[in-house]
Residue frames as a rotation matrix with the C-alpha (Angstrom) as fourth column:
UNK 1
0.574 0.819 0.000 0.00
0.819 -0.574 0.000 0.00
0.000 0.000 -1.000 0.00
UNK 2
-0.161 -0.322 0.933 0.97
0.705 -0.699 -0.119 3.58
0.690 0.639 0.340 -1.14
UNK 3
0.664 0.744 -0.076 -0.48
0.678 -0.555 0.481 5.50
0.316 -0.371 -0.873 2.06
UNK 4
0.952 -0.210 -0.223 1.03
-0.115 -0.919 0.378 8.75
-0.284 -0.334 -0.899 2.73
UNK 5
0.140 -0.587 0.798 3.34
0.765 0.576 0.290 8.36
-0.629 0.569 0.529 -0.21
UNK 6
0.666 0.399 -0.630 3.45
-0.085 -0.798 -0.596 11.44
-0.741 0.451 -0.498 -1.81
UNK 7
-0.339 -0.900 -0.272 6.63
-0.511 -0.066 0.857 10.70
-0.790 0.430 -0.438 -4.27
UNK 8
0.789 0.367 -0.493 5.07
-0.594 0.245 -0.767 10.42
-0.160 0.897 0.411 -7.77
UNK 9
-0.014 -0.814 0.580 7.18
-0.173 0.574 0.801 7.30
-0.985 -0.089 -0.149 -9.21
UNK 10
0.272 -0.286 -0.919 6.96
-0.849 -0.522 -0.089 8.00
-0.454 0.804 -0.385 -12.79
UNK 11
0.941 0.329 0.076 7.49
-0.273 0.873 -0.404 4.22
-0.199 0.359 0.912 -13.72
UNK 12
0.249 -0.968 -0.030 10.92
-0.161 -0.010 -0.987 4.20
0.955 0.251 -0.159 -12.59
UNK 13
0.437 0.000 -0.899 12.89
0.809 0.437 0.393 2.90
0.393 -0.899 0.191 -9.72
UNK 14
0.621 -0.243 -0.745 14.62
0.213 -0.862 0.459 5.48
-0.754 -0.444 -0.484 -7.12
UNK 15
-0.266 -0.963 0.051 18.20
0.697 -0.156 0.700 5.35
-0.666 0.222 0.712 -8.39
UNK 16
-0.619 -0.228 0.752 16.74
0.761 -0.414 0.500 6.47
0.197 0.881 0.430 -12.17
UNK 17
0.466 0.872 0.151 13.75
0.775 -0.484 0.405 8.63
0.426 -0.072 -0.902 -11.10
UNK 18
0.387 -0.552 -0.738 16.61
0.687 -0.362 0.630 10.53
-0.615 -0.751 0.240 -8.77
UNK 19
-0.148 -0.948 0.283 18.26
0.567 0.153 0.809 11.11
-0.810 0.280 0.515 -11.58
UNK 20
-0.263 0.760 0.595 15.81
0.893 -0.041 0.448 11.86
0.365 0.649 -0.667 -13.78
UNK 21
0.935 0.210 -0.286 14.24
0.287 -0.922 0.261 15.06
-0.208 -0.326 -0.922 -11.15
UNK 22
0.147 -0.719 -0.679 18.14
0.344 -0.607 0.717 16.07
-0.927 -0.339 0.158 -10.51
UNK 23
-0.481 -0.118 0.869 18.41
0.867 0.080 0.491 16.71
-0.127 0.990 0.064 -14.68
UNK 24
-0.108 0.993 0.045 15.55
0.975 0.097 0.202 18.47
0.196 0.065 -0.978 -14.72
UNK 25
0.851 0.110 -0.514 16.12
0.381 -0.803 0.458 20.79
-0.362 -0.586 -0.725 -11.78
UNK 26
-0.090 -0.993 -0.073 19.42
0.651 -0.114 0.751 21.44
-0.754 0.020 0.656 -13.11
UNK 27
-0.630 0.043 0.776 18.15
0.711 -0.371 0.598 22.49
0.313 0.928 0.203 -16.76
UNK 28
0.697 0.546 0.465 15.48
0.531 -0.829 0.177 24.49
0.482 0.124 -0.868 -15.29
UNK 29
0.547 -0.457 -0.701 18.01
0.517 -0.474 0.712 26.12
-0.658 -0.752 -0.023 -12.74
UNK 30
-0.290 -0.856 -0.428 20.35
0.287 -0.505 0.814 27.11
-0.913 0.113 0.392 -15.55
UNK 31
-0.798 0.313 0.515 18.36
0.474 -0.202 0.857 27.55
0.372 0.928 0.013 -18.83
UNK 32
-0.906 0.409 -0.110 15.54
-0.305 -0.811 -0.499 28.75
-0.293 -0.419 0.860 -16.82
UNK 33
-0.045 0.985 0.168 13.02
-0.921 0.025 -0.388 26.65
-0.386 -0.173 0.906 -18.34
UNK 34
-0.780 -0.363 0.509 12.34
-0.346 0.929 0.133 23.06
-0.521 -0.072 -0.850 -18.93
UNK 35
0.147 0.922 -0.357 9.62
-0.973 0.199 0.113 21.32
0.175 0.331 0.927 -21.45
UNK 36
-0.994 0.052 -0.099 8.74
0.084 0.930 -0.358 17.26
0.073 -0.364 -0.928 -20.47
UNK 37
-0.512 0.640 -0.572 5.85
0.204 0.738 0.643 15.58
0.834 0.213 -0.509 -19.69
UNK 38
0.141 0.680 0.719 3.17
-0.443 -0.606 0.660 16.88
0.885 -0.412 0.216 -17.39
UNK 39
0.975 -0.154 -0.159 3.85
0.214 0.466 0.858 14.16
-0.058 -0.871 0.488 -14.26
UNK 40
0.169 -0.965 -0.202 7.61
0.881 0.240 -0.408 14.58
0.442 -0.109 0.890 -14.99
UNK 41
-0.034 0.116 0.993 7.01
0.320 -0.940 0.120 18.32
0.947 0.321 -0.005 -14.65
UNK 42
0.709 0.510 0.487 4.92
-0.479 -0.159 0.864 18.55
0.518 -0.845 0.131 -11.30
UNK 43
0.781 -0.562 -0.273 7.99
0.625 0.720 0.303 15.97
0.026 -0.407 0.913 -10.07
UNK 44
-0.381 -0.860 0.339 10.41
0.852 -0.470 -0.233 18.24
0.359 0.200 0.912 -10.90
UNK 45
-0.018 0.085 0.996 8.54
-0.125 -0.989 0.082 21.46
0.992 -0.123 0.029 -9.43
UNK 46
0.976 0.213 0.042 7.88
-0.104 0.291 0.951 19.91
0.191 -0.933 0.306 -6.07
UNK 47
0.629 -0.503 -0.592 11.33
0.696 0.703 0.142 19.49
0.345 -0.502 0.793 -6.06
UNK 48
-0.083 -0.342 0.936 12.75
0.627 -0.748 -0.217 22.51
0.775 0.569 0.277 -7.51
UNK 49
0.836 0.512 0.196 10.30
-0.110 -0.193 0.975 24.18
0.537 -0.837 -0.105 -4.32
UNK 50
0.886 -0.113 -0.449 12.49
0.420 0.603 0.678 22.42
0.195 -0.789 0.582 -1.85
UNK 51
0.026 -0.994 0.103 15.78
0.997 0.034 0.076 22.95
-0.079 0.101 0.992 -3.23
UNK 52
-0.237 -0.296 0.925 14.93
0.347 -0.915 -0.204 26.86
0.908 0.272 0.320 -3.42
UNK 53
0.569 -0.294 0.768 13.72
-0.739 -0.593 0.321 27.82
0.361 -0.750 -0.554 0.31
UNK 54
0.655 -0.614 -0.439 16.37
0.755 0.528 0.388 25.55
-0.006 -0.586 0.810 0.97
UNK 55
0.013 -0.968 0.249 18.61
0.987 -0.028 -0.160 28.25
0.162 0.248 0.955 -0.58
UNK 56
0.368 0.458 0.809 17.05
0.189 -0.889 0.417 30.71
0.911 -0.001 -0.413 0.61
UNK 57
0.954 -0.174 -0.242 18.39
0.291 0.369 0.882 29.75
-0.064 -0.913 0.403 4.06
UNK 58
0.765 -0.643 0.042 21.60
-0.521 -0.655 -0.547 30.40
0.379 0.397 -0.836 2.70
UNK 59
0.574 -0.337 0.746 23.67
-0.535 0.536 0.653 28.15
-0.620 -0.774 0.127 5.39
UNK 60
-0.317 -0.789 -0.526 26.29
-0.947 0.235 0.218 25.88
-0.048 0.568 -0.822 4.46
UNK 61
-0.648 0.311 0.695 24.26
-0.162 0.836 -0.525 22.90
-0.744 -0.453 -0.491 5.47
UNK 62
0.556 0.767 -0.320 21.51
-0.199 -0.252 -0.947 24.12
-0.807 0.590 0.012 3.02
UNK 63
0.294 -0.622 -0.726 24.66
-0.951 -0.265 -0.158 24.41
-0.094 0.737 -0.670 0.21
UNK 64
-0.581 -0.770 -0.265 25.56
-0.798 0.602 0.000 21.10
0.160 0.211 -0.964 0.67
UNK 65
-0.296 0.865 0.404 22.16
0.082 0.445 -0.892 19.69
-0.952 -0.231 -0.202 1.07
UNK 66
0.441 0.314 -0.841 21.48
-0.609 -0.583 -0.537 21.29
-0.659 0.749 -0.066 -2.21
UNK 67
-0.092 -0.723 -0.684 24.76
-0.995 0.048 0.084 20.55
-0.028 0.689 -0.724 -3.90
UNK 68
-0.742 -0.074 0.666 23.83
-0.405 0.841 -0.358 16.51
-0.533 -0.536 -0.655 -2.70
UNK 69
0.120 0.666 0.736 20.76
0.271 0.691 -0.670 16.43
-0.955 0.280 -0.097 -5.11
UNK 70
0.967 0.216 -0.134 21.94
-0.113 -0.110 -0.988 18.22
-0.228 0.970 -0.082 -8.05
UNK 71
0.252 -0.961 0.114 25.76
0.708 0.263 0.655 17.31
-0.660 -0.084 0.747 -8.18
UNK 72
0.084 -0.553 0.829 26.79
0.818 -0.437 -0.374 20.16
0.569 0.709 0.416 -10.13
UNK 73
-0.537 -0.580 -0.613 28.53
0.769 -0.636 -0.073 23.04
-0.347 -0.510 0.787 -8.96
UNK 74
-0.947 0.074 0.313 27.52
0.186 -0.668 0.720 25.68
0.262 0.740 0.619 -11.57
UNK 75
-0.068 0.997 0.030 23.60
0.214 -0.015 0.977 25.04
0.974 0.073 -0.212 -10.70
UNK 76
-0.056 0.126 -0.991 24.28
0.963 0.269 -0.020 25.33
0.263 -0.955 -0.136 -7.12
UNK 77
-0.860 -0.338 -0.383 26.28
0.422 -0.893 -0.159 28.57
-0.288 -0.298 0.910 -7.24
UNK 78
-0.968 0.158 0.197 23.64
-0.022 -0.830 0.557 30.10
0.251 0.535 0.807 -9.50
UNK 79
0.077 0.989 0.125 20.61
0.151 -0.135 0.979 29.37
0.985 -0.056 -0.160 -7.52
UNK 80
-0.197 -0.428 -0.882 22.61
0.911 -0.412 -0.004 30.38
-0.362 -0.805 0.471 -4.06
UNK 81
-0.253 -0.290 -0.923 23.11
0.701 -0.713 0.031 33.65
-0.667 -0.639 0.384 -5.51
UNK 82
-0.899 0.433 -0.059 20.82
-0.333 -0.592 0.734 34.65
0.283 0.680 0.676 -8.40
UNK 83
-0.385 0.858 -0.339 17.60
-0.020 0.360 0.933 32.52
0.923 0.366 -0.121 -7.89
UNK 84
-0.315 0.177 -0.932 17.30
0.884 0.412 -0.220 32.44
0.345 -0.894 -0.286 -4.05
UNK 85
-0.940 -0.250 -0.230 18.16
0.299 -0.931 -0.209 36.10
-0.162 -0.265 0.951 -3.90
UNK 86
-0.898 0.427 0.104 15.43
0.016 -0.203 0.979 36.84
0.439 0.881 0.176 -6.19
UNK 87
0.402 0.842 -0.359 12.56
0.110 0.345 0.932 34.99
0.909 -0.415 0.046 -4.50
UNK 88
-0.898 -0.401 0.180 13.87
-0.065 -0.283 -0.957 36.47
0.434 -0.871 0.228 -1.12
UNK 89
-0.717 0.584 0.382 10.79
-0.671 -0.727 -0.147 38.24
0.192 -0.362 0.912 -0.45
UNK 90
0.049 0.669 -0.742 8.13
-0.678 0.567 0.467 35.05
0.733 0.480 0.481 -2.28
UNK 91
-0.229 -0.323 0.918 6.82
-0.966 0.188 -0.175 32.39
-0.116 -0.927 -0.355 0.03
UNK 92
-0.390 -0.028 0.921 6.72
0.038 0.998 0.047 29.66
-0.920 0.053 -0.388 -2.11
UNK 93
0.677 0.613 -0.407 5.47
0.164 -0.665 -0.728 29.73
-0.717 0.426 -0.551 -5.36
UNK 94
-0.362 -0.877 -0.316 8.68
-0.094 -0.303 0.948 29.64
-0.927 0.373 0.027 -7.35
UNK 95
-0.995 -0.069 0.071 7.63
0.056 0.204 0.977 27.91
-0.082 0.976 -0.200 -10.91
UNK 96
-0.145 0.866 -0.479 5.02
-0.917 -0.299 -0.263 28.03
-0.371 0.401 0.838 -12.95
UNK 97
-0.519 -0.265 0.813 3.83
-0.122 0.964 0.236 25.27
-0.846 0.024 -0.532 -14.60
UNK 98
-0.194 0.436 -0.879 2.29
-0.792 -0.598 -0.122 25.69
-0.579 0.672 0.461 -18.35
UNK 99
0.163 0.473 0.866 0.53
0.425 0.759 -0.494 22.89
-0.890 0.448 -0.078 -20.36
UNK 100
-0.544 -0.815 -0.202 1.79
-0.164 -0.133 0.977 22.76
-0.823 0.565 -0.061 -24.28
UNK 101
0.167 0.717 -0.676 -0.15
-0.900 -0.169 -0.402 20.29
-0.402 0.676 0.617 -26.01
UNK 102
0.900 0.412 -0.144 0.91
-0.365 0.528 -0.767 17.57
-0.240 0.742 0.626 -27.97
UNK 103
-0.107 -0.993 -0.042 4.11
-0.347 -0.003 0.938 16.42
-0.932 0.115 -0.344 -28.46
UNK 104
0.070 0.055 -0.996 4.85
-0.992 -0.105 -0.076 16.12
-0.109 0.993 0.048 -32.46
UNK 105
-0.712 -0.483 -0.510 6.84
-0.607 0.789 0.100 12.95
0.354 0.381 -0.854 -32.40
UNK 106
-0.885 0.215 -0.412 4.52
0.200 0.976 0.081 10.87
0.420 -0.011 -0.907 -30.49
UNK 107
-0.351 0.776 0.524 1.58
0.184 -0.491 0.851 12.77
0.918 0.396 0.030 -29.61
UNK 108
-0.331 -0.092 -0.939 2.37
0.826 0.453 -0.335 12.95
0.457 -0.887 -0.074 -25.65
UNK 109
0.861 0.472 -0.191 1.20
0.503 -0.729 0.465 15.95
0.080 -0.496 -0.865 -23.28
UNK 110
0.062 -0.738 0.672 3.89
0.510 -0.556 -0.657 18.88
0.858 0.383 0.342 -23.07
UNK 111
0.808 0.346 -0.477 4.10
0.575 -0.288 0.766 20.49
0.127 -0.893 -0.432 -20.20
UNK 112
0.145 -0.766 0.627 6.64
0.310 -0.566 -0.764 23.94
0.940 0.304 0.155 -19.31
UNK 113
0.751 0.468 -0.467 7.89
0.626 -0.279 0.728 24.50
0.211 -0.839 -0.502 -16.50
UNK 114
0.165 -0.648 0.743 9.43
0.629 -0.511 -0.585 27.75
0.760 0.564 0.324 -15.81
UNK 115
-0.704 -0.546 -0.455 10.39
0.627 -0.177 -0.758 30.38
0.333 -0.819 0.467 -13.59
UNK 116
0.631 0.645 -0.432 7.64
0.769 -0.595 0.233 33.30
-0.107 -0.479 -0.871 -11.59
């Protein structure tokens, strides 16, 4: 049973599903927006959430809590000290989430998810 489960599982075990959100948050963190599949999306904002009033905190614990799900330097620094900064004021609420349409190649749902 699934009760109080809240961790959409996307038809993947942890390891790849891990892997799979940390991508994600990474491309949206540094390109600023991300297009994928409507459950991959909402997986990837719920995380995105976390990992930003984490960084809002600002702490080194928070940095290295951070730096622990997206393994990349570059995405860390720049949501420490452009994207956190930003959403100082914002109590949640960070992304947006924007329905596409269709996907050409195989006719799948689209989903954007981007920055507030």
């Amino acid at each position: 049973m699934r009760h109080r489960r809240k961790v959409p599982k996307l038809s993947m075990d942890r390891s790849r599903r891990r892997s799979v959100l940390s991508g994600q948050a990474k491309a949206l963190i540094l390109a600023g927006k991300v297009d994928t599949t409507p459950p991959r999306a909402q997986a990837t904002q719920q995380l995105v959430e976390r990992l930003v009033t984490m960084a809002r905190k600002g702490d080194q614990a928070a940095q290295r809590r951070v730096f622990a799900c997206l393994r990349d330097k570059e995405a860390t620094n720049k949501l420490f000290q452009e994207i956190a900064v930003q959403y100082r004021d914002r109590d949640g609420g960070y992304t947006r989430l924007l329905k596409l349409g269709p996907r050409r190649g195989d006719g799948a749902e689209v989903a954007r998810l981007t920055w507030v």
